[in-house]
FIKOLZA-1660 file (N, C-alpha, C; in steps of 0.1 Angstrom, whole numbers, plus 5000, padded with zeros to 4 digits):
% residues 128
   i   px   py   pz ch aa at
   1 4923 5049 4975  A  X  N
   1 4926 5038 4984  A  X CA
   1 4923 5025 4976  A  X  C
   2 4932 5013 4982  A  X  N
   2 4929 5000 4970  A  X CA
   2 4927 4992 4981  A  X  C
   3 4921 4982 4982  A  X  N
   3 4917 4972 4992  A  X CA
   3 4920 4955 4989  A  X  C
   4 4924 4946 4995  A  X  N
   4 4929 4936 4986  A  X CA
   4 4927 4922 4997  A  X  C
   5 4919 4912 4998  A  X  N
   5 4921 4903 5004  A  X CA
   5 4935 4894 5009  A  X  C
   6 4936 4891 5020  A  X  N
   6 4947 4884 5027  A  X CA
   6 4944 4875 5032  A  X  C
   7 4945 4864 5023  A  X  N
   7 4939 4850 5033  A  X CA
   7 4951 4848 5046  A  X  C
   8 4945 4842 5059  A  X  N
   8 4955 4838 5066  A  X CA
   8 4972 4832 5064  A  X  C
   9 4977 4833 5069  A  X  N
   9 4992 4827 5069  A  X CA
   9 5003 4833 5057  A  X  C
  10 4996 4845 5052  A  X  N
  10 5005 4851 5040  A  X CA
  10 5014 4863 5046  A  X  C
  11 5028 4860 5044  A  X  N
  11 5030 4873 5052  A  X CA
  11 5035 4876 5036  A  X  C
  12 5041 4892 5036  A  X  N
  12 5041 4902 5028  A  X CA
  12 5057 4914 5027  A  X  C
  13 5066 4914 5019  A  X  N
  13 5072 4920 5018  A  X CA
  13 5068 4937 5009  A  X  C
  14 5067 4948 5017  A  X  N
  14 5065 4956 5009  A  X CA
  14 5078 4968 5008  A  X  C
  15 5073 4971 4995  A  X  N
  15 5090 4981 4990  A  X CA
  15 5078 4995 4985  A  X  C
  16 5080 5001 4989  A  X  N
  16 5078 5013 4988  A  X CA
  16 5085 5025 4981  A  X  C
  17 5083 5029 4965  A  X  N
  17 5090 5037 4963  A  X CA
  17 5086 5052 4956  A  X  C
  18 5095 5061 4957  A  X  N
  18 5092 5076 4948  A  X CA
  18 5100 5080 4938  A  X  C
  19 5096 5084 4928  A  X  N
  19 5108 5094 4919  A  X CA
  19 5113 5108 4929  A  X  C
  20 5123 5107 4925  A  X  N
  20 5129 5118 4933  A  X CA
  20 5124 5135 4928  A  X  C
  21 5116 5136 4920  A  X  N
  21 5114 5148 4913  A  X CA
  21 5098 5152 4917  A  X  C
  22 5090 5144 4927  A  X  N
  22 5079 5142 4927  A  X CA
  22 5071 5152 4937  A  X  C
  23 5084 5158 4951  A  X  N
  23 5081 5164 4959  A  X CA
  23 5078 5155 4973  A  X  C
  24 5067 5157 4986  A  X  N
  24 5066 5148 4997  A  X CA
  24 5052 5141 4993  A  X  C
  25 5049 5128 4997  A  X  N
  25 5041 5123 4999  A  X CA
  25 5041 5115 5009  A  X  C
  26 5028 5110 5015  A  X  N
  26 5025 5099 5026  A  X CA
  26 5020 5089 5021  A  X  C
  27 5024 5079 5024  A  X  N
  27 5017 5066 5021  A  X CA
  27 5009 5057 5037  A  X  C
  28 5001 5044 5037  A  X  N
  28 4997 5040 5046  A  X CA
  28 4996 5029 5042  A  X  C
  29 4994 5014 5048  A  X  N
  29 4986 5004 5042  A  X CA
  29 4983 5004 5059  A  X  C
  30 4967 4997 5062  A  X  N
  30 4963 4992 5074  A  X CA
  30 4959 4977 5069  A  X  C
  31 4960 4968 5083  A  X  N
  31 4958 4951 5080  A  X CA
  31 4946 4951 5089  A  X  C
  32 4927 4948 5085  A  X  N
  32 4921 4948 5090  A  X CA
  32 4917 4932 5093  A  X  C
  33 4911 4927 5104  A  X  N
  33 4906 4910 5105  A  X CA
  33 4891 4909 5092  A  X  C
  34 4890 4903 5080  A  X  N
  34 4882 4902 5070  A  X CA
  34 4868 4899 5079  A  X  C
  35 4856 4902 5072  A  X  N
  35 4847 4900 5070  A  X CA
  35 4839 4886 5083  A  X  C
  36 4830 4890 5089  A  X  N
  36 4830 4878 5099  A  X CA
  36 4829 4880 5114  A  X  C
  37 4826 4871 5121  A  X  N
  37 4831 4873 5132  A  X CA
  37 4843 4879 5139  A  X  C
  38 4853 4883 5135  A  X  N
  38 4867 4886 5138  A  X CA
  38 4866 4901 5132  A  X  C
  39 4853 4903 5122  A  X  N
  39 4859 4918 5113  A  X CA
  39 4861 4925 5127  A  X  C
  40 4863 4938 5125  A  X  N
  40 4864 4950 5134  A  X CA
  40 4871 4961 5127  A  X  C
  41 4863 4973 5132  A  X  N
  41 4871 4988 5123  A  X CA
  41 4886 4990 5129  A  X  C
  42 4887 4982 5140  A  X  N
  42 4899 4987 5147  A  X CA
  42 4909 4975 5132  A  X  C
  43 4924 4986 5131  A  X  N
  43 4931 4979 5124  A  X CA
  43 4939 4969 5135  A  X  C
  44 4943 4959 5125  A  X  N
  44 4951 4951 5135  A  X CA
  44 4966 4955 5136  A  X  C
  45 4971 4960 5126  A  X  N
  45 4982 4964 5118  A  X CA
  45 4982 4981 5113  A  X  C
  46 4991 4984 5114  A  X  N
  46 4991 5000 5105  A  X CA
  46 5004 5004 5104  A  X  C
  47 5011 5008 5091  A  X  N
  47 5025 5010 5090  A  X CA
  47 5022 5023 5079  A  X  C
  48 5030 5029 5078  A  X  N
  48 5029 5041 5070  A  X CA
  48 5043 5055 5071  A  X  C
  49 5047 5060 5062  A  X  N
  49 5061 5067 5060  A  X CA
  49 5053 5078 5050  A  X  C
  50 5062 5092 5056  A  X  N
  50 5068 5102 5043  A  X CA
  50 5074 5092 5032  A  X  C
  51 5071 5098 5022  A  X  N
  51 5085 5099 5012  A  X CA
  51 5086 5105 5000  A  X  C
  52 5097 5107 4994  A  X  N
  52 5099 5114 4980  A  X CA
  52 5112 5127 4989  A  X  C
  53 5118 5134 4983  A  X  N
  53 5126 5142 4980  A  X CA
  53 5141 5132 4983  A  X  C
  54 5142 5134 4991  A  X  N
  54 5157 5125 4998  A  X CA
  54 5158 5109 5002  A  X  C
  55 5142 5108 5006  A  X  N
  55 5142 5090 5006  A  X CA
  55 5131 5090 4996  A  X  C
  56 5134 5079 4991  A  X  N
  56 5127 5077 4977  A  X CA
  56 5127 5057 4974  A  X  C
  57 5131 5050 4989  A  X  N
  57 5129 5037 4993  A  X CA
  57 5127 5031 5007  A  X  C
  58 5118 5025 5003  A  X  N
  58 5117 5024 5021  A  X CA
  58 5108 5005 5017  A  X  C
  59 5111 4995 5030  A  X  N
  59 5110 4979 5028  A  X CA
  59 5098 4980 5043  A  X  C
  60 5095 4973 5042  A  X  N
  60 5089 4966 5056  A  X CA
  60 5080 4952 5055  A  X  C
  61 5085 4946 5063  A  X  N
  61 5076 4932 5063  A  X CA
  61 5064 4928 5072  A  X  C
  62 5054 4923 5066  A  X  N
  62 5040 4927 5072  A  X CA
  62 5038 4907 5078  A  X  C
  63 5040 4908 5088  A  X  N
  63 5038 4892 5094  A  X CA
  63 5025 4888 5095  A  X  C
  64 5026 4876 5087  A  X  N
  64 5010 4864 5084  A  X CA
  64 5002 4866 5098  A  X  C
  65 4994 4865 5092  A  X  N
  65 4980 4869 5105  A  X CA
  65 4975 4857 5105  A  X  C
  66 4969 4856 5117  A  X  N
  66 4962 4839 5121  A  X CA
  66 4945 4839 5116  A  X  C
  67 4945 4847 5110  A  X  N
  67 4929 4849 5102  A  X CA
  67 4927 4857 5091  A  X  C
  68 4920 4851 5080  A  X  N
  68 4918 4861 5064  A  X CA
  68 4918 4875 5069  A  X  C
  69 4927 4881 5061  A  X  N
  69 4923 4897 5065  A  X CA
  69 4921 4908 5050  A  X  C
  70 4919 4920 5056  A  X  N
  70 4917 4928 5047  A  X CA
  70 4926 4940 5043  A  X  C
  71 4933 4940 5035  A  X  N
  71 4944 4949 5037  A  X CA
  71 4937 4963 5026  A  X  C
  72 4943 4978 5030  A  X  N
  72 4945 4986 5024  A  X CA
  72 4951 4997 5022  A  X  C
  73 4955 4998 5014  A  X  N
  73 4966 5008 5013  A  X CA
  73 4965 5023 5005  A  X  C
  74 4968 5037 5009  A  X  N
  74 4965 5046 5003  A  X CA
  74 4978 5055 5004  A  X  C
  75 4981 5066 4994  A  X  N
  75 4991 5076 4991  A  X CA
  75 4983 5091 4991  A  X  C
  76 4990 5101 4994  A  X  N
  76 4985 5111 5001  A  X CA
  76 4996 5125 4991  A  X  C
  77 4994 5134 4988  A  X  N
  77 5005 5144 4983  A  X CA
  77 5005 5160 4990  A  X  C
  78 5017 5161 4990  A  X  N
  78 5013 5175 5004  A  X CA
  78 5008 5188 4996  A  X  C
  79 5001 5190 5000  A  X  N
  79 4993 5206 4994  A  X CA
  79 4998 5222 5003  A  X  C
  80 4995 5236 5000  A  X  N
  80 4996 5242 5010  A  X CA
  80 4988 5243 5023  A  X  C
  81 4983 5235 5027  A  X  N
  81 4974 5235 5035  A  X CA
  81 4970 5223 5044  A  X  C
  82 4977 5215 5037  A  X  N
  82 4979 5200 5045  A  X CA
  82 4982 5186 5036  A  X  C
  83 4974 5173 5031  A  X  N
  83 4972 5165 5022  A  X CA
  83 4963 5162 5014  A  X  C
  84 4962 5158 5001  A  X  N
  84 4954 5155 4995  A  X CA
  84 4954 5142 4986  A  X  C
  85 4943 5134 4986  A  X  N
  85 4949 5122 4983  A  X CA
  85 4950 5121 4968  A  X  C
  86 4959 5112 4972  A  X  N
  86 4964 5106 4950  A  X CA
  86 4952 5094 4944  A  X  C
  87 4959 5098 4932  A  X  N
  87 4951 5091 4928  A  X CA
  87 4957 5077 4922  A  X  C
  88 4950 5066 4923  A  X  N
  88 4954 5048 4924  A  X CA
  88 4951 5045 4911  A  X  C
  89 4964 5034 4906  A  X  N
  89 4959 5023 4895  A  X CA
  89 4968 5015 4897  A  X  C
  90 4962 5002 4899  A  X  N
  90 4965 4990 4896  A  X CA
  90 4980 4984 4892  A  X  C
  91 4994 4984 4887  A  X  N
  91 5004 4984 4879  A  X CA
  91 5005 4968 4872  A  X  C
  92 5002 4958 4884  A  X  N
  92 5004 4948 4881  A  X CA
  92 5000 4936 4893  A  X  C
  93 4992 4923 4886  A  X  N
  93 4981 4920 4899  A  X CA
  93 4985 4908 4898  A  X  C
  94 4991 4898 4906  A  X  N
  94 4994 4884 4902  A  X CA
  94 4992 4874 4915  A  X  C
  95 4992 4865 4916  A  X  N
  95 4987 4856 4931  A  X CA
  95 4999 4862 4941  A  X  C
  96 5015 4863 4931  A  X  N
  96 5025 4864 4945  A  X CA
  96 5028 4879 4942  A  X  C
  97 5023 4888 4936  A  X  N
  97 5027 4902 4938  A  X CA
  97 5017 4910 4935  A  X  C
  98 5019 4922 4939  A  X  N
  98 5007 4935 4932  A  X CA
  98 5017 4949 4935  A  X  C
  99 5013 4951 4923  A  X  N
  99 5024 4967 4925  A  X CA
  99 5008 4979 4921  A  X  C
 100 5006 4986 4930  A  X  N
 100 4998 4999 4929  A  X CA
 100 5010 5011 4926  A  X  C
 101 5004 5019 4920  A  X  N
 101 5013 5032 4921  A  X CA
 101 4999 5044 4921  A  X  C
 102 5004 5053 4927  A  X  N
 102 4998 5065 4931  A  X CA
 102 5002 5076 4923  A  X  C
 103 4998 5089 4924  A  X  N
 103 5001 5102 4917  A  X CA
 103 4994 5111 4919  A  X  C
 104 4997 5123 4918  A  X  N
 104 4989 5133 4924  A  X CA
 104 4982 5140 4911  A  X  C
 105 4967 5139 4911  A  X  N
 105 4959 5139 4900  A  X CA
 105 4965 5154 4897  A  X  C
 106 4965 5165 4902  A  X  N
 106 4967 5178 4894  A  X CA
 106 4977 5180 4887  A  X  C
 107 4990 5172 4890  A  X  N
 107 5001 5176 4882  A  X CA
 107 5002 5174 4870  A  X  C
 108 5005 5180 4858  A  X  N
 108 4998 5175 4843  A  X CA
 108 5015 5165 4843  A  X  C
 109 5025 5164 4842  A  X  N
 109 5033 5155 4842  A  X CA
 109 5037 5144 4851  A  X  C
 110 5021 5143 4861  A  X  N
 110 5025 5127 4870  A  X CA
 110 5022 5116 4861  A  X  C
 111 5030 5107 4863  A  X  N
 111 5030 5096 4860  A  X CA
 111 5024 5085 4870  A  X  C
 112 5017 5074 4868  A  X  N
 112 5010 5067 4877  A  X CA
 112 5016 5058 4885  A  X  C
 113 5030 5057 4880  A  X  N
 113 5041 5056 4893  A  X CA
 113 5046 5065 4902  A  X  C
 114 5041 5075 4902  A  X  N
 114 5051 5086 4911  A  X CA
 114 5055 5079 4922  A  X  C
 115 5047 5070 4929  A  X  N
 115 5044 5063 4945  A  X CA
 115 5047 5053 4940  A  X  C
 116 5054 5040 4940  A  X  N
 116 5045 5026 4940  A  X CA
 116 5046 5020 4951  A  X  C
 117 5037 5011 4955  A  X  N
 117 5039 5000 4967  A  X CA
 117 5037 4988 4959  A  X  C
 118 5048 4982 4964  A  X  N
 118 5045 4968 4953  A  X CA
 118 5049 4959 4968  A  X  C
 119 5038 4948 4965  A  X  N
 119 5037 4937 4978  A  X CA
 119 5040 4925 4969  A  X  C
 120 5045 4920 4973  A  X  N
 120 5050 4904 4974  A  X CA
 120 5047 4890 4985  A  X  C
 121 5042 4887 4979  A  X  N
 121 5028 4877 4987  A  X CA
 121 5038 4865 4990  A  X  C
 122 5039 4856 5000  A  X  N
 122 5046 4845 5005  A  X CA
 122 5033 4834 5014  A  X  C
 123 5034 4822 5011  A  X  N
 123 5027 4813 5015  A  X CA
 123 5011 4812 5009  A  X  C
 124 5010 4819 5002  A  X  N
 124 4996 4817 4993  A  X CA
 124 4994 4804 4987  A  X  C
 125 5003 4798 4986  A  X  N
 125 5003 4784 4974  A  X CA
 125 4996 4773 4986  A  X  C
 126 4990 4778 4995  A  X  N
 126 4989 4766 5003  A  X CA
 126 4970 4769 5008  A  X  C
 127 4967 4781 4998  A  X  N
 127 4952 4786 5003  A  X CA
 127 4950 4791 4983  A  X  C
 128 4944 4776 4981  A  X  N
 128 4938 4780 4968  A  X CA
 128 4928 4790 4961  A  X  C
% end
């Protein structure tokens, strides 16, 4: 799981993708109210999709919240027996983007994109 601050008023385009050779995985991001009077375990937000074999892109847009929040997002890989989670690095970290990619630690030929979710940050320039 990766966790990432959201200051207020930033909304968020996320692109969600798979190699097609990868098999099924789950992804999730939840949008929690940050730290404070407003935190709470309840999410405010929760969006989340299969993907990999036949869809291998999936968009959705995450609307600016009226207070700092906490965003997190995790990837999941199907086992005989149900899910197991992947494993996270970083791809690329910048004020207006972040791309994580996932992979499922046992397969000796995953690559640490198997998954990526890469977010695209809008209205940040106005919360230094």
């Amino acid at each position: 799981m990766h966790r990432l601050g959201l200051p207020a008023g930033s909304t968020i385009r996320l692109t969600a993708s798979a190699r097609p050779d990868i098999g099924v995985h789950r992804w999730g991001v939840r949008v929690f109210a940050a730290e404070g009077l407003a935190a709470s375990a309840t999410p405010r937000l929760t969006y989340g999709s299969q993907i990999g074999g036949g869809d291998c892109e999936q968009r959705i847009d995450i609307p600016a919240q009226d207070t700092d929040c906490r965003l997190e997002a995790w990837s999941r890989h199907s086992i005989a027996d149900g899910w197991a989670d992947d494993r996270c690095s970083v791809e690329d970290d910048t004020p207006s983007r972040l791309m994580i990619g996932f992979s499922d630690p046992s397969r000796p030929k995953a690559r640490k994109d198997d998954v990526l979710l890469s977010f695209t940050f809008e209205g940040l320039e106005e919360h230094p």
